[in-house]
Residue, then its C-alpha position, 0 to 999 in steps of 0.5 A: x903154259x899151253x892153251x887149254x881146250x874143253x876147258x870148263x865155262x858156262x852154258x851160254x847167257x840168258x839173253x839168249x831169249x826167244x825163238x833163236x834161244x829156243x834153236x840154241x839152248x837145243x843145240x847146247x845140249x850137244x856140248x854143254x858147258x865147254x868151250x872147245x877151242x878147235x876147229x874140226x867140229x866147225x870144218x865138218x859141219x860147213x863141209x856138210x853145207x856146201x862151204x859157205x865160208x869159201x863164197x863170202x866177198x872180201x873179208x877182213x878179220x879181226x882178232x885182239x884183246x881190247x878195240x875189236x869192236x869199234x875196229x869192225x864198226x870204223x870198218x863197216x862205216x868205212x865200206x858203207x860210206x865208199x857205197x858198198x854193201x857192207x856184212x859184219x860178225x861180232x859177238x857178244x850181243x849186248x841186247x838181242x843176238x841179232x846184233x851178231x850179223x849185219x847183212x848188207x848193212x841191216x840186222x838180219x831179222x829173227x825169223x831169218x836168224x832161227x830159219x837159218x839156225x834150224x837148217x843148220x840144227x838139221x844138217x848137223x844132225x846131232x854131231x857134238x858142236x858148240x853154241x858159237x860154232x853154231x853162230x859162226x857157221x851161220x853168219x857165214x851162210x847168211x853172208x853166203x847168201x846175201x850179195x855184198x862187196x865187204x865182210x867183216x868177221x870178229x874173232x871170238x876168242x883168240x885166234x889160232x883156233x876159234x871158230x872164225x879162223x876157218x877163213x883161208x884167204x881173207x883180204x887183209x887181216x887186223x891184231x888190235x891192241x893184246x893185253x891180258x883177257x881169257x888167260x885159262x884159254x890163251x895163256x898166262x904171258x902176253x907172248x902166248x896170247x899173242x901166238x894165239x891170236x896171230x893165228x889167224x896170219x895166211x900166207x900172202x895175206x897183210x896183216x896190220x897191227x898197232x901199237x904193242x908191248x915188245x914181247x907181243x910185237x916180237x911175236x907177231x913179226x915171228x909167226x907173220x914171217x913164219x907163214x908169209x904174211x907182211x906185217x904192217x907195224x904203226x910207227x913202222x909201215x904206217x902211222x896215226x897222228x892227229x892235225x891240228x890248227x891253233x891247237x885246236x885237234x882237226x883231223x887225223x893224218x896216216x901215212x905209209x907207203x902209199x902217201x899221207x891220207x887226211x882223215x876226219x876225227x873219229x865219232x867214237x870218244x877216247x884217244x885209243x880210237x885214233x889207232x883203231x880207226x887207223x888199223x881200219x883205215x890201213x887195212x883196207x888200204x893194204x887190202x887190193x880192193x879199190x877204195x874211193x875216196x869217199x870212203x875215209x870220211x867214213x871215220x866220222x861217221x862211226x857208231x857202236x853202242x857202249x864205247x864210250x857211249x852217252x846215255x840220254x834215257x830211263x837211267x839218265x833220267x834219274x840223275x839231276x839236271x845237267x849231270x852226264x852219264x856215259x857207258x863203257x864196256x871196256x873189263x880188263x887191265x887193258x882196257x882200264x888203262x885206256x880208259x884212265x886216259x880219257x877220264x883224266x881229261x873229265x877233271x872238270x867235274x866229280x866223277x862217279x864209276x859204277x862198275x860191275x865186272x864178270x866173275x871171271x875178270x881181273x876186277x884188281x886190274x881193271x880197276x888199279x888204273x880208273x880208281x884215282x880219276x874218280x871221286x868215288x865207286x859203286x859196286x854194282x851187281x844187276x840180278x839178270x847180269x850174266x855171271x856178275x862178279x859180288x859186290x863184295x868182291x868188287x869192293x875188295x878189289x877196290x880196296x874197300x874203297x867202293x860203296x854198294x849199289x847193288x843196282x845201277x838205279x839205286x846207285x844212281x838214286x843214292x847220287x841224285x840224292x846227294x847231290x849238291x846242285x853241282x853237275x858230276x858225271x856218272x860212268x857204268x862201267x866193267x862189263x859188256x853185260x852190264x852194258x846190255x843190262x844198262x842199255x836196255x834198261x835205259x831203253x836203248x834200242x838195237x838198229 
């Protein structure tokens, strides 16, 4: 099967509000409801701009299924605890769009995002052009514009042709872990997935890459030798292992070509996070920039919001006193594998999955591997929930195992109600708008 382009999908979301909403929905109009994966419209606007994705410092580009995020930001604390003044692109939001585009280390502000916006509204002057093209010229302009000694660029969608592989010569380039997701745009075998994401291999350029099912790795290695990229492959260039004294974990320890690198334990909760904090920390040392030694303590000073995230707001509030509740963004079968390894370590205590998922996902194969390490499921389906999946639908996927929130307040209110005075935890889970939607109504505020 071939990808497939101008493949019909929604106007973007809602939480496009505001003034940069306003600049956005304008220029939906220009190409509504496709999502076009090609190039030629991107490579014609930043021509008319002067080519700000060719003046960006060092970059390093991230495609993959399932840990982009949390690559990108052990990657900018990496940079920023070497001193550098770090720029990152990532998408989606899960609040406000001004999450997409840190700049030198801070969220560029509203009025700097829809001043640029506008420029390049007037400048494309009515060319066809999709949303997130809009959004990734802008990022490169915005970081065009700003001094900085690292960028940071997640990929959108795929790889080969999504907005962001305009990028000619980055430092290094990083595939995190590949397993069905977007299979209408991609492909519907993990080996067409993976050809499009190792799109974004350069000649010359080192490319890492972690653990992967072997078709994938099969891939990857062919197209990296196709064009003349190294392949940096763990448990064959370089490896990941935790230290540990009297079987308590203290550390991490990398090893490739160059030595063993001693690391801190990563922030970020869940096992999968030592592989991403070493595709990070592999990347950056197969990149040619000079890194000081400061910058690996870096890993333990990660943050990225509902990544395994504890909430300690408005909707924790509603649960009783010494319960837990955590947030995980995590919506496809690779992800619900992931996460069933940590939640088998949560055995200590009743767990409780509230989970709404997109309409568009594998809710079935999210949540076939997170069913049995809980003591039960809400369906939850949240009014402003872009593109919510019913709550019949999830409970059909659960096999009828999954009881009807539909809200997470009143799903968290049915628990508390129940509650027999032994603490549990609650996890919401299954999409990363419902995470905003979470975190916003739990008061969580983007910094």
């Amino acid at each position: 099967m071939q990808p497939q382009t101008g493949a019909t999908a929604p106007a973007p979301a809602p939480e496009f509000t505001g003034r940069t909403g306003e600049v956005l929905q304008r220029l939906n109009h220009l190409y509504p409801a496709l999502i076009d994966l090609s190039l030629g419209r991107l490579e014609a606007l930043l021509a008319r701009l002067g080519h700000p994705e060719r003046k960006l410092p060092p970059v390093i580009h991230v495609a993959g299924t399932n840990g982009k995020g949390s690559t990108c930001a052990t990657l900018r604390a990496l940079g920023e605890a070497a001193g550098w003044r770090v720029h990152v692109m990532t998408s989606p939001h899960l609040v406000d769009v001004t999450e997409r585009f840190r700049i030198a280390g801070k969220l560029v502000s509203e009025a700097e995002l829809v001043a640029t916006l506008e420029e390049i509204e007037r400048v494309n002057d009515g060319a066809p052009i999709t949303v997130f093209e809009v959004l990734t010229a802008a990022g490169f302009l915005l970081f065009a514009r700003h001094p900085a000694e690292l960028a940071i660029i997640e990929v959108g969608l795929g790889g080969r042709c999504d907005a962001t592989n305009v990028l000619q010569h980055p430092a290094a380039c990083i595939i995190t872990s590949i397993s069905r997701d977007h299979e209408a745009f991609l492909g519907d075998s993990l080996a067409a997935i993976a050809a499009e994401k190792a799109g974004i291999f350069k000649p010359g350029v080192p490319a890492v890459t972690g653990r992967q099912p072997a078709e994938v790795m099969q891939v990857l290695q062919a197209q990296a030798q196709d064009v003349g990229a190294s392949l940096a492959r763990r448990g064959v260039e370089w490896d990941i292992a935790p230290t540990t004294q009297q079987d308590n974990p203290t550390g991490l320890c990398l090893t490739d070509e160059q030595g063993a690198l001693n690391l801190p334990m990563p922030a970020l909760a869940g096992p999968w996070q030592m592989e991403n904090a070493g595709l990070a920390v592999e990347a950056l040392r197969l990149s040619g920039l000079t890194v000081p030694e400061a910058a690996w303590q870096g890993v333990a000073q990660v943050q990225w919001p509902a990544r395994m995230q504890r909430l300690h707001g408005k909707l924790a509030a509603l649960l009783p006193a010494g319960w837990e509740l955590w947030l995980d963004g995590g919506h496809n079968p690779g992800a619900g594998a992931a996460l069933a390894q940590e939640l088998r370590n949560w055995s200590d205590r009743p767990l409780h999955l509230l989970v709404g998922m997109k309409q568009t996902k594998d809710a079935s194969g999210f949540l076939g591997p997170v069913l049995p390490c809980a003591d039960d499921v809400w369906a939850i389906c949240e009014p402003e929930q872009h593109l919510a999946l019913p709550v019949q639908a999830i409970v059909e996927a659960s096999g009828g195992k999954a009881h009807i929130g539909p809200t997470l307040a009143q799903a968290l209110g049915a628990l508390a109600a129940e509650a027999d005075g032994q603490p549990a935890r609650v996890l919401i889970c299954g999409s990363l708008y419902l995470a905003g939607v979470a975190l916003r109504q739990d008061g969580w505020v983007v910094a």
